[in-house]
N, C-alpha and C positions, 0 to 999 in steps of 0.2 A: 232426248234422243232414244227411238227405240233400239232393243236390242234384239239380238236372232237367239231362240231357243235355245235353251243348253240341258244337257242331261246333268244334275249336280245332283250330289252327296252331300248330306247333313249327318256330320257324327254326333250322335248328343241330340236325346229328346226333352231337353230340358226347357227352360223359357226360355233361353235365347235362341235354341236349335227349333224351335216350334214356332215361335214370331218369326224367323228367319226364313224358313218354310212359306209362310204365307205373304212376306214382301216377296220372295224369289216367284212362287206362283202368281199370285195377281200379275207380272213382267210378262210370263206365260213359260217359264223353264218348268222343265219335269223332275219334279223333285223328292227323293228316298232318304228317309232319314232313319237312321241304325242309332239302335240303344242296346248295352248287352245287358240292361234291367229288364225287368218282365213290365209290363203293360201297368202305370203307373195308376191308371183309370181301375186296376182290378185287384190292387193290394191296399192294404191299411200302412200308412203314412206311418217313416220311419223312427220317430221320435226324436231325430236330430236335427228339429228343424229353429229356424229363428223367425219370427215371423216379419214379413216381407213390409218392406216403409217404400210404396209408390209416391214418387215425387213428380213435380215439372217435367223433367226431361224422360221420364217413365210413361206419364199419360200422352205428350206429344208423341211419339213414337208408335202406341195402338190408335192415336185417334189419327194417326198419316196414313193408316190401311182400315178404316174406321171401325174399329172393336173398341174403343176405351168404355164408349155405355155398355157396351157388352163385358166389358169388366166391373164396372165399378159395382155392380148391386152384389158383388163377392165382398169390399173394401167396404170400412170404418173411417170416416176422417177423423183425423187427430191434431187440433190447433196448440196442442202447449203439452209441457212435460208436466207431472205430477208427480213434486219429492214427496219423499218417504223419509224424513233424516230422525234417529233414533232421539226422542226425549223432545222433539215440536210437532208440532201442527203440522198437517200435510199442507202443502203451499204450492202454487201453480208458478211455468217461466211459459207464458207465450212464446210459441216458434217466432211468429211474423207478425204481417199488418194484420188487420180484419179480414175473412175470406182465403187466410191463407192457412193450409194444412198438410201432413200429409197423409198416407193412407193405409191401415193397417192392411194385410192382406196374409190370410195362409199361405204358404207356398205349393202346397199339397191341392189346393182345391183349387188357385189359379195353374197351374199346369196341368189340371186334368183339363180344363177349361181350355188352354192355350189346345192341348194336343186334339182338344174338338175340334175348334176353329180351324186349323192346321189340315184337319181334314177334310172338312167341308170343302177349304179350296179344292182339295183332289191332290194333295201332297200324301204318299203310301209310307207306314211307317213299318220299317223291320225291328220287333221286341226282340227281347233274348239271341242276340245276333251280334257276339262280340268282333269288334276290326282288331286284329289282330298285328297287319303289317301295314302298310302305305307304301305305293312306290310314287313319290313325288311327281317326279319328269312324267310318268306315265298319267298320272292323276286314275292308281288302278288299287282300290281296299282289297284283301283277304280276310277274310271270315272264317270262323268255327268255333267250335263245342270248346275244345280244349285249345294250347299252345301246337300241341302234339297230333293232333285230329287233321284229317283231311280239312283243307279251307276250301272256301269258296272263291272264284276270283270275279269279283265286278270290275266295269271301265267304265268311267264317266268324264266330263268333259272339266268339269271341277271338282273344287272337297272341299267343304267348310267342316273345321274343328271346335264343335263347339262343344265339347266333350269333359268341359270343367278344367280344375287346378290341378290336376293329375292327367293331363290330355295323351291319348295317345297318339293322337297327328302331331301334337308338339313335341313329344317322346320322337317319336321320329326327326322331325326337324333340329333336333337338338345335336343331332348325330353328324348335321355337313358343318363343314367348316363358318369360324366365323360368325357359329350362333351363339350371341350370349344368352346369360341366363342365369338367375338368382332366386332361392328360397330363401324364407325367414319365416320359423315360425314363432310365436309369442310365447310367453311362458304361463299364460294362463287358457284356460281350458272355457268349454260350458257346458251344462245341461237341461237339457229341455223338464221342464216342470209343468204343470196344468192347474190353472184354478177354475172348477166349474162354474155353471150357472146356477141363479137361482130357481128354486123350484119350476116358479115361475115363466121360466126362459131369459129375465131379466139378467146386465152384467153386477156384480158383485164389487163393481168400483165405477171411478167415472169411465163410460165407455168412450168418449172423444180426448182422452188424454194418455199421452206414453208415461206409463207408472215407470218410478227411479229410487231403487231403494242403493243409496253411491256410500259405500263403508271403507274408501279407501282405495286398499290392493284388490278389491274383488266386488262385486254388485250385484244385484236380481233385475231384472224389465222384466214389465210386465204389456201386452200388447192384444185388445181387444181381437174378440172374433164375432163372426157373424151370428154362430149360434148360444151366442151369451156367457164365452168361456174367454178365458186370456190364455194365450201361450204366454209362460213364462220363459225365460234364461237364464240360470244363472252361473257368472261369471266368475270364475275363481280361479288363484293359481292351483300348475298340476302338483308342486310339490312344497313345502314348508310348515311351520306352523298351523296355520289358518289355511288346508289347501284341499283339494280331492282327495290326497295321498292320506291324510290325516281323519280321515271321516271313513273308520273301519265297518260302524256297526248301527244298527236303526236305534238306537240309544243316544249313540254319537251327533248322529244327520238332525233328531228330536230335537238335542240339548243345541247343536249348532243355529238353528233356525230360531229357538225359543229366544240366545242369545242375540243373536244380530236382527233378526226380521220377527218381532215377538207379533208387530201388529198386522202379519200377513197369516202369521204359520197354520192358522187353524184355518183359512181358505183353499193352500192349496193340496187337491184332491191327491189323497194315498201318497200322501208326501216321502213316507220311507218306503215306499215299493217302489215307484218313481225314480227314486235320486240309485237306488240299486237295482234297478232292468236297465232304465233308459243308459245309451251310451254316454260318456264322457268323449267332447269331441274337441279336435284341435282346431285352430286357426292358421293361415298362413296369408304371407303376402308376396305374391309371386311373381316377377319379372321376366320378360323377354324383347330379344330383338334379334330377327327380324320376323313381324307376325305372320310372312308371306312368302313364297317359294315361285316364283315368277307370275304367271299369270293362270297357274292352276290349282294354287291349294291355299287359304285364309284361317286364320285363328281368330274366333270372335267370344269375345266375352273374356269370363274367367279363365281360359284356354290362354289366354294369352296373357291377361292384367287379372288376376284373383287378388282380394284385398281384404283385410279383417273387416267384421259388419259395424261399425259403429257411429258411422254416416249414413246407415241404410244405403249406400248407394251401389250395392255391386249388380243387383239387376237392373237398376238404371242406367250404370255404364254404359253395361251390356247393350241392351236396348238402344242407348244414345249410337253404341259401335253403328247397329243396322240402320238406323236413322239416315246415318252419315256415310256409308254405305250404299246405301238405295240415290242419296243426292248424288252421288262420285257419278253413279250408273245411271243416270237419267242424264247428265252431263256430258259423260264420254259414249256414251252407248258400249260397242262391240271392243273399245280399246282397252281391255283388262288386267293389260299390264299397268297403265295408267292407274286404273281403278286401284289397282291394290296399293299400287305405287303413294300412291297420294295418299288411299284410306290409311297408312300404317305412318304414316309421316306426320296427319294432323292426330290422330289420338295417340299415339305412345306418349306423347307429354302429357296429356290430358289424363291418361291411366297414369303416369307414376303422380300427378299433382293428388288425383285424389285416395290413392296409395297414404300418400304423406298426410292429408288430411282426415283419413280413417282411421290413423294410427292415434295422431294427438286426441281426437274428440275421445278415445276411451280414455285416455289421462283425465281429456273433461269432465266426462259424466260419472268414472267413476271417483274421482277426489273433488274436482275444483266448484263440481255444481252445489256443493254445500258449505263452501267455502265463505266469508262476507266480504272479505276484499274481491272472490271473482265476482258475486249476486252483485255487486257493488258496481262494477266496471261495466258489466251488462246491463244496467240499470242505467246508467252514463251513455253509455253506445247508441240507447232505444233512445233516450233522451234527445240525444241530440240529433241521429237520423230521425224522427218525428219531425224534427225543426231545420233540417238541413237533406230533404229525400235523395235530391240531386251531389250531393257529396258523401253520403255515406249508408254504403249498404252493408248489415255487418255479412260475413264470410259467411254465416250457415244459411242465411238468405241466397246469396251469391251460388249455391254450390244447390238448396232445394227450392230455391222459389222462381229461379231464373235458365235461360238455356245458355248462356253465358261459358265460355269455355272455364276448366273446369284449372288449367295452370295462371290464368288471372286470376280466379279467385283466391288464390295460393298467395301468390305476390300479393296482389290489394292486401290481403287480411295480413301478411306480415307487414307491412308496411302500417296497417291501423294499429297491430299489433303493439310496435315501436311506440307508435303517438299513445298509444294509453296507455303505456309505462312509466311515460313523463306524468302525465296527466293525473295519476293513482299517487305520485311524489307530491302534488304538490300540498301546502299546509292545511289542515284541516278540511280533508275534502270530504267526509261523510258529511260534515254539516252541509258545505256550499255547491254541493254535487252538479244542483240543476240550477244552480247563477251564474249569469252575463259574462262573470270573468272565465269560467271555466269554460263556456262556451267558446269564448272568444282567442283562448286560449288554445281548443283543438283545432279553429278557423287558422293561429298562425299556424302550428304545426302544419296542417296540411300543407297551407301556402309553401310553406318550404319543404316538400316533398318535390 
């Protein structure tokens, strides 16, 4: 169903406010999108970044306005994880089946990319141009320099907030009655690291695999680039023992890395200038309801569902948000109460399910992937989904290799979850792991599910 022109507002030039940009123009609305950063295309990228894991529901979503080839010669695919565990061998976990991966990506180089595209269609973007106020009912931003500076007053027909986990349209929205609303942030921290390439141009590890060095309370990733360097992460708590608080002096950061990561520390590049420039940045996971103010102002992305990074998925949410988005509105056309109506109805579950499941996979990968009872159970899972495709897909398939809503995959994988708890009891199962009985034994379990 088409729709009649709108003059809309995009807060936030980030990826979700830039793809959002070019589904709203390809419709034919006239589209302005405000960012109070400068011109992301003309600065050197902030050090706070983690490098971007495109999946299923991230590539569907550029190839439904058709940019995804347009993306991928930026992106590395990555089919397995590569540990790192102190005193073995390095050893690979396949993500999926054959052909299945997902995708390294800077963030920095896909959104200078995103913000071309964006413009190509004819979407005008305002830099250095902070919203200052929002008046909902009116759907009318203010702008300026300062708090205190003369503003600007625009009027548009909508406002999309996609202005991140600190929003200021949801700042606003949070102020009428009835809106709920929840932080939580983690108590570990990270830092962006760099290991270069080699002289060469070549990467200095496997570059098709996500590096895992998992020590417990804290860990390193490591995550291929295009120009033959990894961004690294590393994830530590902010205060204890073993923490950022704890690591005073380049002596300290030296002997810290030499102890935990001996067989990395001499790749990654100015290791102790690095760990003290770059910031120390937090995590949060952030909740809201309701992401929409009648049928004139929308929170999309992190704006609304912001979530720790440890499923890769929070620009895939995003993404999936406009997806489902663009279906409402080819659906209803011109009925945009509807649109909103319905768009915040089917994903608020779907943003708190993988909320919950980006919280546990850091329990994952940073303790239990080195574990031999979890390599074990995983080992079980692959097992018997190879031999059973139609009964069992495990949950990190379900959440990256599928478009599948993202609260069934919550449920199914607790529900497997359960059945392999029995199944890790039963007597001597390292020996009989891939035998008939045990087989047969996860077929009754299911049955009685």
């Amino acid at each position: 169903m088409a729709q009649t022109p709108k003059n809309i507002a995009i807060i936030g030039s980030g990826l979700v406010g830039s793809l959002l940009a070019i589904y709203l123009r390809r419709i034919g609305h006239q589209i302005t999108v405000f960012d109070r950063r400068s011109d992301i295309r003309t600065i050197k990228f902030s050090g706070r970044s983690i490098n971007l894991a495109m999946s299923n529901r991230g590539w569907r979503s550029l190839d439904e306005v058709g940019i995804g080839d347009r993306i991928k010669d930026l992106a590395i695919p990555l089919d397995k994880r590569a540990m790192h565990v102190n005193d073995k061998p390095m050893y690979f976990q396949k993500y999926g089946k054959d052909g299945e991966a997902i995708w390294s990506i800077s963030r920095g180089i896909l959104n200078k990319r995103m913000i071309d595209l964006a413009e190509e269609e004819g979407a005008v973007f305002r830099f250095n141009e902070k919203v200052w106020d929002v008046d909902l009912p009116e759907a009318k931003i203010y702008t300026g320099e300062t708090e205190k500076s003369e503003w600007k007053e625009y009027q548009f027909d909508k406002i999309f907030g996609c202005d991140g986990a600190f929003s200021r349209v949801r700042h606003k929205m949070q102020r009428r009655s009835r809106f709920n609303y929840s932080q939580n942030f983690i108590d570990v921290g990270y830092k962006e690291l760099t290991i270069p390439a080699n002289e060469d141009g070549t990467h200095k590890l496997d570059k098709n695999s996500f590096h895992i060095w998992p020590r417990g309370e804290f860990m390193l990733i490591a995550m291929p680039n295009i120009d033959g360097s990894f961004t690294c992460s590393l994830f530590l708590p902010f205060e204890g023992e073993v923490s950022f608080e704890s690591i005073k002096t380049e002596d300290q950061a030296r002997e810290f890395f030499k102890k935990y990561f001996p067989n990395v520390r001499k790749e990654i590049e100015d290791l102790t200038k690095d760990f003290f420039i770059n910031p120390t940045s937090a995590m949060v996971t952030m909740k809201c309801y309701p992401w929409t103010y009648w049928d004139k102002v929308a929170l999309v992305g992190d704006s609304a569902h912001a979530i720790v990074p440890f499923y890769g998925q929070g620009m895939n949410a995003g993404f999936e948000d406009i997806y489902i988005l663009n279906q409402l509105m080819e659906k209803h056309g011109d009925d945009w109460e509807t649109i909103f109506s319905e768009y915040q109805e089917e994903r608020k579950p779907n943003a708190d399910a993988i909320a919950e499941l980006s919280y546990r996979n850091f329990v994952e990968m940073s303790s239990k992937t080195a574990d031999p009872k979890f390599i074990l159970q995983k080992k079980i899972e692959k097992h018997f989904a190879a031999r059973h495709p139609e009964k069992w897909v495990p949950v990190y398939s379900r959440v990256t290799f599928s478009d599948r809503p993202y609260a069934e995959a919550l449920a199914i994988g607790d529900m497997q979850e359960g059945i392999m708890k029995k199944v890790m009891q039963l007597p001597n199962i390292e020996e009989r792991w891939d035998s008939k009985e045990v087989e047969d034994k996860i077929l009754e379990l299911l049955t009685d599910q």
